[in-house]
Backbone atoms as SQL, in Angstrom:
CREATE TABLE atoms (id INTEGER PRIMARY KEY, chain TEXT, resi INTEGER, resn TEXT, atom TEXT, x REAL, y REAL, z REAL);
INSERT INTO atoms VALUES
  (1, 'A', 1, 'UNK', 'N', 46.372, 29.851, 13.889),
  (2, 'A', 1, 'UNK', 'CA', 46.218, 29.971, 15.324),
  (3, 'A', 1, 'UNK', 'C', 45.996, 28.589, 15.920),
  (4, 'A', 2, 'UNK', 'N', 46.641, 28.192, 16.797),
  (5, 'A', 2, 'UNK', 'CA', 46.566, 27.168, 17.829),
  (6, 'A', 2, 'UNK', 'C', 45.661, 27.605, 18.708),
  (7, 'A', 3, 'UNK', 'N', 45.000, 26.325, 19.187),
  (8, 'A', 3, 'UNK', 'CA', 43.957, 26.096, 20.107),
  (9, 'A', 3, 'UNK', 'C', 44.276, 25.054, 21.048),
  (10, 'A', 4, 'UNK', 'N', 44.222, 25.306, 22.418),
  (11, 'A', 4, 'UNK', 'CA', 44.666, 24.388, 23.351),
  (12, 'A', 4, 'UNK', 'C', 42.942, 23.535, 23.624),
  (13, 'A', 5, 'UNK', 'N', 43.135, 22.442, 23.561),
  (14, 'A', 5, 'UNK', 'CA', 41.763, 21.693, 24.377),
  (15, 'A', 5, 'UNK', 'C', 41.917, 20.646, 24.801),
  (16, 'A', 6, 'UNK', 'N', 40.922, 19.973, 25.440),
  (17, 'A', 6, 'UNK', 'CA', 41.344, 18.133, 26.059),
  (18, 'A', 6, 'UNK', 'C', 40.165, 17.766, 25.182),
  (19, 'A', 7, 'UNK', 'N', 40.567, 16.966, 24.906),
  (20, 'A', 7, 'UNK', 'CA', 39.531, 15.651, 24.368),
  (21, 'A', 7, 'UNK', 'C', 39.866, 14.237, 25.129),
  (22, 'A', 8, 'UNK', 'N', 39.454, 13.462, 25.275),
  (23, 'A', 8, 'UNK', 'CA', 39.246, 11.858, 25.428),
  (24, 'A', 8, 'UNK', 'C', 38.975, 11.230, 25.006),
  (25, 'A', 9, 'UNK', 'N', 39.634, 9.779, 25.031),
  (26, 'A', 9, 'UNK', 'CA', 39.415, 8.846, 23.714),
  (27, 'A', 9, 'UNK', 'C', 39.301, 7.661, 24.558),
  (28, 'A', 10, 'UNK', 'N', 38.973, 6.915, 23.992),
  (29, 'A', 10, 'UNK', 'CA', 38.665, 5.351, 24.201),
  (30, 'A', 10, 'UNK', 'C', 39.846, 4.764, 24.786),
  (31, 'A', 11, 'UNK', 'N', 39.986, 3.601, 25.364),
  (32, 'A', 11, 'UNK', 'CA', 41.478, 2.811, 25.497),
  (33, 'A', 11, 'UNK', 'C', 42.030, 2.542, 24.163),
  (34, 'A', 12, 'UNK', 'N', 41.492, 1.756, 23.307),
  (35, 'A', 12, 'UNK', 'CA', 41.189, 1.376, 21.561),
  (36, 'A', 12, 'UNK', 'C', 42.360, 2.338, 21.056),
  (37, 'A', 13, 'UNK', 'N', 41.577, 3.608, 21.308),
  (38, 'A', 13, 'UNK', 'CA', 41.854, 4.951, 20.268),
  (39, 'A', 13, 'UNK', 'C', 43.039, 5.325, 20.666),
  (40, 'A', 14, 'UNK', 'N', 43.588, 5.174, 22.469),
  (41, 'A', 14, 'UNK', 'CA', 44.947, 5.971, 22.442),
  (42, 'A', 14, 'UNK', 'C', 45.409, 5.236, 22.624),
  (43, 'A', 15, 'UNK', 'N', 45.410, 4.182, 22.497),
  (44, 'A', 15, 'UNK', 'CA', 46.485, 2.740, 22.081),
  (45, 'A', 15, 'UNK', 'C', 47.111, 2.730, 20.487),
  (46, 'A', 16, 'UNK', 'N', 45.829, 3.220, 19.373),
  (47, 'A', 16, 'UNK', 'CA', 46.224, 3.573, 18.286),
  (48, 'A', 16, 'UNK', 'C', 46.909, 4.491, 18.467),
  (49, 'A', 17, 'UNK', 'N', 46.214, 5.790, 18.586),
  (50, 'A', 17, 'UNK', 'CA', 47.579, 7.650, 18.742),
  (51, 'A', 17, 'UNK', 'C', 48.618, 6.524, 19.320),
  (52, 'A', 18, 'UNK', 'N', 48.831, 6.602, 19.888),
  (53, 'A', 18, 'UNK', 'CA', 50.508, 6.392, 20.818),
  (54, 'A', 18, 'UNK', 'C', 51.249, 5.815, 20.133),
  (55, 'A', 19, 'UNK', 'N', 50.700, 4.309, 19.390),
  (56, 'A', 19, 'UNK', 'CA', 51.114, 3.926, 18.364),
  (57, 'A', 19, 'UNK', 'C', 51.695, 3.852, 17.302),
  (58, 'A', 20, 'UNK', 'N', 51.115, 5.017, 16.606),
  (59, 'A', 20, 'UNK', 'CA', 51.234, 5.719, 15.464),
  (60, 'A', 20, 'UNK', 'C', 52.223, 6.822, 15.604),
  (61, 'A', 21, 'UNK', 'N', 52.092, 7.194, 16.772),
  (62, 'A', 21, 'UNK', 'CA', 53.171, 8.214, 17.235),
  (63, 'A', 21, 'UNK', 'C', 54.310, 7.443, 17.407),
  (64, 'A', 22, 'UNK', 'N', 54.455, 6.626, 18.107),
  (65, 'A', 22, 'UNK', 'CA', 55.598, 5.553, 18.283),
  (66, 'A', 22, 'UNK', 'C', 56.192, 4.949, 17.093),
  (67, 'A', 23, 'UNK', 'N', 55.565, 4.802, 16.258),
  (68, 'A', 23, 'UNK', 'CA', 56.480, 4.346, 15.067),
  (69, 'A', 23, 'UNK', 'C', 56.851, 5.564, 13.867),
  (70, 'A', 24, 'UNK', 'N', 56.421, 7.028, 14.500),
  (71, 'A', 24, 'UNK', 'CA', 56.978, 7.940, 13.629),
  (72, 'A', 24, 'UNK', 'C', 56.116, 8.522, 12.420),
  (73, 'A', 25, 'UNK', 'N', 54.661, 7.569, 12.611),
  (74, 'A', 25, 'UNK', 'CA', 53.757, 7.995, 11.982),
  (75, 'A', 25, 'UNK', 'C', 53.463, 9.995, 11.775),
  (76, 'A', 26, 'UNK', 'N', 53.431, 10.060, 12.976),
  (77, 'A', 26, 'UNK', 'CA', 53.118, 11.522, 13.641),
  (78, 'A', 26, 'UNK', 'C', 54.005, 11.682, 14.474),
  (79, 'A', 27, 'UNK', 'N', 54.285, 12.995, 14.682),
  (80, 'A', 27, 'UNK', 'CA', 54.793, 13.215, 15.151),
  (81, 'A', 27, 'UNK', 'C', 54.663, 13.987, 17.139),
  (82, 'A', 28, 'UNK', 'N', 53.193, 13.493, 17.020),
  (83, 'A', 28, 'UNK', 'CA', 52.701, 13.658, 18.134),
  (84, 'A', 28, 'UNK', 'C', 51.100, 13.602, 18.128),
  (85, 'A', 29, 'UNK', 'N', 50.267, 12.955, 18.883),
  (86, 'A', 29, 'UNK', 'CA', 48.854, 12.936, 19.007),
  (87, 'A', 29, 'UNK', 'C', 48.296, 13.716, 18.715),
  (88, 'A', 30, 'UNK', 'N', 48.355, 15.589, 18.993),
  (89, 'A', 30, 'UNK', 'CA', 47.842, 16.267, 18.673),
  (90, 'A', 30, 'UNK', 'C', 47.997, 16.407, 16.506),
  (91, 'A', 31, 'UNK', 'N', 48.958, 16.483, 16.461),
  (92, 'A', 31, 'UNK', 'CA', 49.191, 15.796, 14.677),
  (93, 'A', 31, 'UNK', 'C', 48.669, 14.932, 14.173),
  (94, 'A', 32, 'UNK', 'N', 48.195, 13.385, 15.190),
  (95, 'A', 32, 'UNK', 'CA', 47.482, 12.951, 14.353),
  (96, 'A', 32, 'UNK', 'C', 46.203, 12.965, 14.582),
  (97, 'A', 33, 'UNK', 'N', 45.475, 13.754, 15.806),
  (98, 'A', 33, 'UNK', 'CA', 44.201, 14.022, 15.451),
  (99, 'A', 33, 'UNK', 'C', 44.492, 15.068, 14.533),
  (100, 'A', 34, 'UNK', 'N', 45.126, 15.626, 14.091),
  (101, 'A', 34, 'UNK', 'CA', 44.856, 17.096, 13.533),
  (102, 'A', 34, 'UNK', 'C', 44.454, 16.586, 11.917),
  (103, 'A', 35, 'UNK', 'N', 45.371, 15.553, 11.600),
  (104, 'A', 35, 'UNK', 'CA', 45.154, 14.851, 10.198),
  (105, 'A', 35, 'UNK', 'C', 44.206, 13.979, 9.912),
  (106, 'A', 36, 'UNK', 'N', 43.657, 13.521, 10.971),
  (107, 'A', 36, 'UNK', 'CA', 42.294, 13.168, 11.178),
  (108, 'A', 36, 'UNK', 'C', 41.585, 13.673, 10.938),
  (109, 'A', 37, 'UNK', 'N', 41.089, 15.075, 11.439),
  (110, 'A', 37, 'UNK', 'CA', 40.029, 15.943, 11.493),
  (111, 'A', 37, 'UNK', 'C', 40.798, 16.581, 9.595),
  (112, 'A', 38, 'UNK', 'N', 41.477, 16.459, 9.124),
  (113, 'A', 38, 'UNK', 'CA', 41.904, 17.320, 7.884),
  (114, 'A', 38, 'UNK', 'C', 41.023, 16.106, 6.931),
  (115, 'A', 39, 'UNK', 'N', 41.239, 14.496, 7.113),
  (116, 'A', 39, 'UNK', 'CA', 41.316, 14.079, 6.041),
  (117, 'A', 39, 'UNK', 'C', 39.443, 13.775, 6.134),
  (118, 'A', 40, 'UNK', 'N', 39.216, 13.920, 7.727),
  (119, 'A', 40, 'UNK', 'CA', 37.185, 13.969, 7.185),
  (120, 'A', 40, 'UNK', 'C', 37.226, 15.331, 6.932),
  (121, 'A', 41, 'UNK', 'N', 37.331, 16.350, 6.825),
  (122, 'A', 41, 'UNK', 'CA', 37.182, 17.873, 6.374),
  (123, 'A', 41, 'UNK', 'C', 37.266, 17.458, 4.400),
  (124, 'A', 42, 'UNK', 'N', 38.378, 16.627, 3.889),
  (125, 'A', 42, 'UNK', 'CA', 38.347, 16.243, 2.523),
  (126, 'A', 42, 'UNK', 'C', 37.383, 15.240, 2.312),
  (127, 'A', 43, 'UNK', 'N', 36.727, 14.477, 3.220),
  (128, 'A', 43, 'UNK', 'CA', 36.081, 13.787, 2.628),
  (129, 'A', 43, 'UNK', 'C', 34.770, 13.794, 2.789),
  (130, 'A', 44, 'UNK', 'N', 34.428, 15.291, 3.673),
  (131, 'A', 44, 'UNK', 'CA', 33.321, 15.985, 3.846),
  (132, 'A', 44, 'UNK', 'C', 32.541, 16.852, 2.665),
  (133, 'A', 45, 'UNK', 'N', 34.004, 17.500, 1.943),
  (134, 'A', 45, 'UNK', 'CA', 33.941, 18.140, 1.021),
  (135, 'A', 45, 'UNK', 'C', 33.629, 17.560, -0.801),
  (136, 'A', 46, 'UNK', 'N', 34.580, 16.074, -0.516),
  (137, 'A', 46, 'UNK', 'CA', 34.289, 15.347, -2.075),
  (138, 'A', 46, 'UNK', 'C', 32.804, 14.765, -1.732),
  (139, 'A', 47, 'UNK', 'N', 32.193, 14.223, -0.599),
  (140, 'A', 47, 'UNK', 'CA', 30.732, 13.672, -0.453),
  (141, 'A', 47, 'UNK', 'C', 30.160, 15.224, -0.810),
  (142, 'A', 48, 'UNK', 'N', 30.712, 16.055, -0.675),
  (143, 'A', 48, 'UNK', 'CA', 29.435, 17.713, -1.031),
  (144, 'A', 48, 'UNK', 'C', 29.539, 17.683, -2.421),
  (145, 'A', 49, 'UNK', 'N', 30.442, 17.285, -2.907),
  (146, 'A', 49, 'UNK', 'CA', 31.289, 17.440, -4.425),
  (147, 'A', 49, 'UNK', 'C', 29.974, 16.542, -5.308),
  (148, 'A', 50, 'UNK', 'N', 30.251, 15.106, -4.681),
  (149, 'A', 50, 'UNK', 'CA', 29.559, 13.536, -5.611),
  (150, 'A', 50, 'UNK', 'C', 28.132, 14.125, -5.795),
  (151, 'A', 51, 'UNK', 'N', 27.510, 14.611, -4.258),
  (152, 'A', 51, 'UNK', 'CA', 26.197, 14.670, -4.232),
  (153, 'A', 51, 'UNK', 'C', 25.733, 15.887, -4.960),
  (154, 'A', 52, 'UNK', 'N', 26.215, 16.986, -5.225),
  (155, 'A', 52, 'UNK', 'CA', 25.969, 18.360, -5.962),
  (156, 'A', 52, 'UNK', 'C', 25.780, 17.440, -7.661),
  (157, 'A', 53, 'UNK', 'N', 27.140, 17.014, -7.640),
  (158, 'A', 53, 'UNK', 'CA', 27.126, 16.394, -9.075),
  (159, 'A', 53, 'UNK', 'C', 25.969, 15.599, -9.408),
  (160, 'A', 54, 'UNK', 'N', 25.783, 14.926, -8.963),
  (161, 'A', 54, 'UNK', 'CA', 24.314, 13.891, -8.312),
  (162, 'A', 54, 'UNK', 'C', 22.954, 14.357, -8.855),
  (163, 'A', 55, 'UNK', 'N', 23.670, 15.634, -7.930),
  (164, 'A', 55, 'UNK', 'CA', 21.693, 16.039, -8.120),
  (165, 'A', 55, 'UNK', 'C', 21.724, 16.818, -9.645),
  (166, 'A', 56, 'UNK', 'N', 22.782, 17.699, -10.149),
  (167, 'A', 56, 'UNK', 'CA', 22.703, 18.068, -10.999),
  (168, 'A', 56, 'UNK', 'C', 22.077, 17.333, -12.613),
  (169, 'A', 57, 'UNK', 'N', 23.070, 15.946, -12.426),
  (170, 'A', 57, 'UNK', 'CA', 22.038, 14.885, -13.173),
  (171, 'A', 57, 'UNK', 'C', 21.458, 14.534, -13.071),
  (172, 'A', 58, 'UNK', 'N', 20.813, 14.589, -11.710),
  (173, 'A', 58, 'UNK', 'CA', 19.242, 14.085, -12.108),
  (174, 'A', 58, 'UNK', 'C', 18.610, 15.283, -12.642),
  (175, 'A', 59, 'UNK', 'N', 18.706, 16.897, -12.196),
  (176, 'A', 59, 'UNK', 'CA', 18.006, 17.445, -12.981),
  (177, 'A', 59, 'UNK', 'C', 18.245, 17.857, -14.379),
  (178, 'A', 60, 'UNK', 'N', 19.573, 17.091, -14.683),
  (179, 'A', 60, 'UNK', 'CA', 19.490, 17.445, -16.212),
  (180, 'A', 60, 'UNK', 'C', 18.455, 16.117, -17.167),
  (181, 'A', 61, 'UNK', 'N', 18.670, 15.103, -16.009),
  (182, 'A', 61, 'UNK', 'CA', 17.508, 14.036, -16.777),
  (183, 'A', 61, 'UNK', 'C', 16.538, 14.267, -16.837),
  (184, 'A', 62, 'UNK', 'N', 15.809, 14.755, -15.711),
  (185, 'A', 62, 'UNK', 'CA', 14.188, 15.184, -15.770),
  (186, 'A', 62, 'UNK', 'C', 14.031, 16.209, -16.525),
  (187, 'A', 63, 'UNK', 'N', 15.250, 16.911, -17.373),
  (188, 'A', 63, 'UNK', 'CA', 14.554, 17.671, -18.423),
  (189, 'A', 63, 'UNK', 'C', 14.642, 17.009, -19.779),
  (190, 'A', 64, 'UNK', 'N', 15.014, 15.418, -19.488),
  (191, 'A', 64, 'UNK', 'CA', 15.078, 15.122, -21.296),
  (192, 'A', 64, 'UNK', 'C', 13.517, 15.106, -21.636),
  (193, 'A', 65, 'UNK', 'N', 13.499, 15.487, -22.563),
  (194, 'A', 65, 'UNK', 'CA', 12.130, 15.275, -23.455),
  (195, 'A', 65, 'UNK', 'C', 11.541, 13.935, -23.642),
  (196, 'A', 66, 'UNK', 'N', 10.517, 13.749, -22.974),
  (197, 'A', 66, 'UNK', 'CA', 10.052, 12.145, -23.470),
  (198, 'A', 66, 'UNK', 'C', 10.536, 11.272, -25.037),
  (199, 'A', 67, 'UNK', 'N', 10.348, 11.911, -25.866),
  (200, 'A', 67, 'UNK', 'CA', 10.832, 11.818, -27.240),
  (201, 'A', 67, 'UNK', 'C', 12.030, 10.775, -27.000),
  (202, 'A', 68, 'UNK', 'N', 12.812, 11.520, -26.417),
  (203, 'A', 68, 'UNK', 'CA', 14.400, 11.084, -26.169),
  (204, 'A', 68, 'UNK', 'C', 14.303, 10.087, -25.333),
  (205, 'A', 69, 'UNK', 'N', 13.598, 9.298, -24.630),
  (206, 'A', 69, 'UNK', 'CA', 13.522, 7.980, -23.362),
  (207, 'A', 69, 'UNK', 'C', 13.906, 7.113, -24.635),
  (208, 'A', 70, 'UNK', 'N', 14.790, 6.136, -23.823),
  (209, 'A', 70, 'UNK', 'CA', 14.622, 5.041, -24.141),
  (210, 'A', 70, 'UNK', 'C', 14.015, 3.825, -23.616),
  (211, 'A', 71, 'UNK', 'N', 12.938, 3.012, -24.284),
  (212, 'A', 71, 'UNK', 'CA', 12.097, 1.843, -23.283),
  (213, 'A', 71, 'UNK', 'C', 12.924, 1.047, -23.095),
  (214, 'A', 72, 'UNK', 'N', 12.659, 0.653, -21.311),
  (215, 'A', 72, 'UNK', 'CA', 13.490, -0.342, -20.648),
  (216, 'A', 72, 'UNK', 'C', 14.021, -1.605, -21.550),
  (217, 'A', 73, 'UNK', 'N', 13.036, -2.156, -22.243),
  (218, 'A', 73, 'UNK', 'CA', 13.457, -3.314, -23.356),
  (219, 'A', 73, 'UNK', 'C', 14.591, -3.416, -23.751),
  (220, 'A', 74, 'UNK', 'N', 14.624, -1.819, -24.818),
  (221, 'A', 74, 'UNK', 'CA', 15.853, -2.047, -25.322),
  (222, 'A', 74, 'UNK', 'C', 16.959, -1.256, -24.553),
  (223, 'A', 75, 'UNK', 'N', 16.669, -0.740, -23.333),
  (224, 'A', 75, 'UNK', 'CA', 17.421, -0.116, -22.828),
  (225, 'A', 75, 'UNK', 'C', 18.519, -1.660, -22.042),
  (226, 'A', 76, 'UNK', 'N', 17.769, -2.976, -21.751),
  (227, 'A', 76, 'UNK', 'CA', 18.483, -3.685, -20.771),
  (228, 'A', 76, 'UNK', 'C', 18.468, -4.759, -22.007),
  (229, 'A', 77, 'UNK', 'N', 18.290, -4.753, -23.067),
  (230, 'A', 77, 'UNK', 'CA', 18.406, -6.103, -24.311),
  (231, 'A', 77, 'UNK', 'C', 19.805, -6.698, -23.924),
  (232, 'A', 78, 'UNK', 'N', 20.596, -5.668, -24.107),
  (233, 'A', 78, 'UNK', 'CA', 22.058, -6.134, -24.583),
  (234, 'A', 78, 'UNK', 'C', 22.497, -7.347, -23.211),
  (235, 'A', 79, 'UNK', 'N', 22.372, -6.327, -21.654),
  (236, 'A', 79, 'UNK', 'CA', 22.860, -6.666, -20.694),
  (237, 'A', 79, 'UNK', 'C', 21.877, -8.339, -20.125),
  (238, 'A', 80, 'UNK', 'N', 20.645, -8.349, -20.742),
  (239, 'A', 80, 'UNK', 'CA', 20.003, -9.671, -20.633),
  (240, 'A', 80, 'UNK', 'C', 20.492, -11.106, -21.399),
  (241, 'A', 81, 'UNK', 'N', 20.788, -10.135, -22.739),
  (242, 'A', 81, 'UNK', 'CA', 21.808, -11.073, -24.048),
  (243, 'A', 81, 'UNK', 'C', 22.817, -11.297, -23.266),
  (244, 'A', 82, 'UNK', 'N', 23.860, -11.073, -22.875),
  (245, 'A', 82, 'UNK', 'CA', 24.603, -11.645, -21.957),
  (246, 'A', 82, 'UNK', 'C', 24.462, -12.254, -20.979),
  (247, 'A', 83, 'UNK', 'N', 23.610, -11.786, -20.094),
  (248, 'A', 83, 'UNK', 'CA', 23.373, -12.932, -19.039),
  (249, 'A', 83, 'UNK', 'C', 22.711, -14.734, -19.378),
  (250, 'A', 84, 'UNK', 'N', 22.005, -14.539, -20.300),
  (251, 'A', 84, 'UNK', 'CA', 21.621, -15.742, -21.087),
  (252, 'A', 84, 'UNK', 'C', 22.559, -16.353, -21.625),
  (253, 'A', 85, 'UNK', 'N', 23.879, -15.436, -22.151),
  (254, 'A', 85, 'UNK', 'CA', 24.861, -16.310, -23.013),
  (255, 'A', 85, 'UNK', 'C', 25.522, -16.884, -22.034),
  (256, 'A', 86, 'UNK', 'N', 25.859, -16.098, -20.608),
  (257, 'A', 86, 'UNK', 'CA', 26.665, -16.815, -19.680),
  (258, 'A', 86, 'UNK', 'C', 25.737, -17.878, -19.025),
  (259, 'A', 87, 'UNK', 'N', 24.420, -18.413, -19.270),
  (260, 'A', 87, 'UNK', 'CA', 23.669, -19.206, -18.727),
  (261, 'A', 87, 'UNK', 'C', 23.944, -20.052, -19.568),
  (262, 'A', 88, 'UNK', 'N', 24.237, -20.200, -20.707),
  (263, 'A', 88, 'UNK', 'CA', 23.912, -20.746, -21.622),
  (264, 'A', 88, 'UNK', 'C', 22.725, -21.574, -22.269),
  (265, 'A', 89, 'UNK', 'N', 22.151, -20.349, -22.039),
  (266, 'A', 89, 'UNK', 'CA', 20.579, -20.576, -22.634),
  (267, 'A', 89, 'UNK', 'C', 20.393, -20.458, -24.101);
């Protein structure tokens, strides 16, 4: 279903649309807001995606067992050993 509405844009913004329309980008303003509003709708959805994933590891970390930590020491040895070698210390 189509929806008729007005919106308004900046000088900026319909200097871009017209633009974009003008070189065949779109095939008309309403198209390229429409792909506008599609491609933040995808990138609304992968930021819901990262952050679900996100939180899920952190709560799978807060259930490792202390046992299982590794101390910062040797957790950052290696990445310090390198920075010293590129110092050449």
């Amino acid at each position: 279903m189509t929806v008729k509405t007005t919106l308004s844009f900046t000088d900026r913004h319909h200097r871009f649309l017209t633009d974009k329309v003008g070189q065949g980008v779109f095939a008309s303003q309403s198209a390229a807001v429409a792909a506008a509003l599609e491609q933040m709708m995808r990138d609304e959805e992968e930021r819901e995606l990262a952050l679900g994933a996100m939180a899920e590891e952190i709560r799978a970390r807060l259930d490792t067992p202390r046992a299982d930590y590794v101390p910062a020491e040797d957790a950052f040895a290696a990445a310090r050993a390198r920075l010293q070698a590129a110092r050449g210390a």
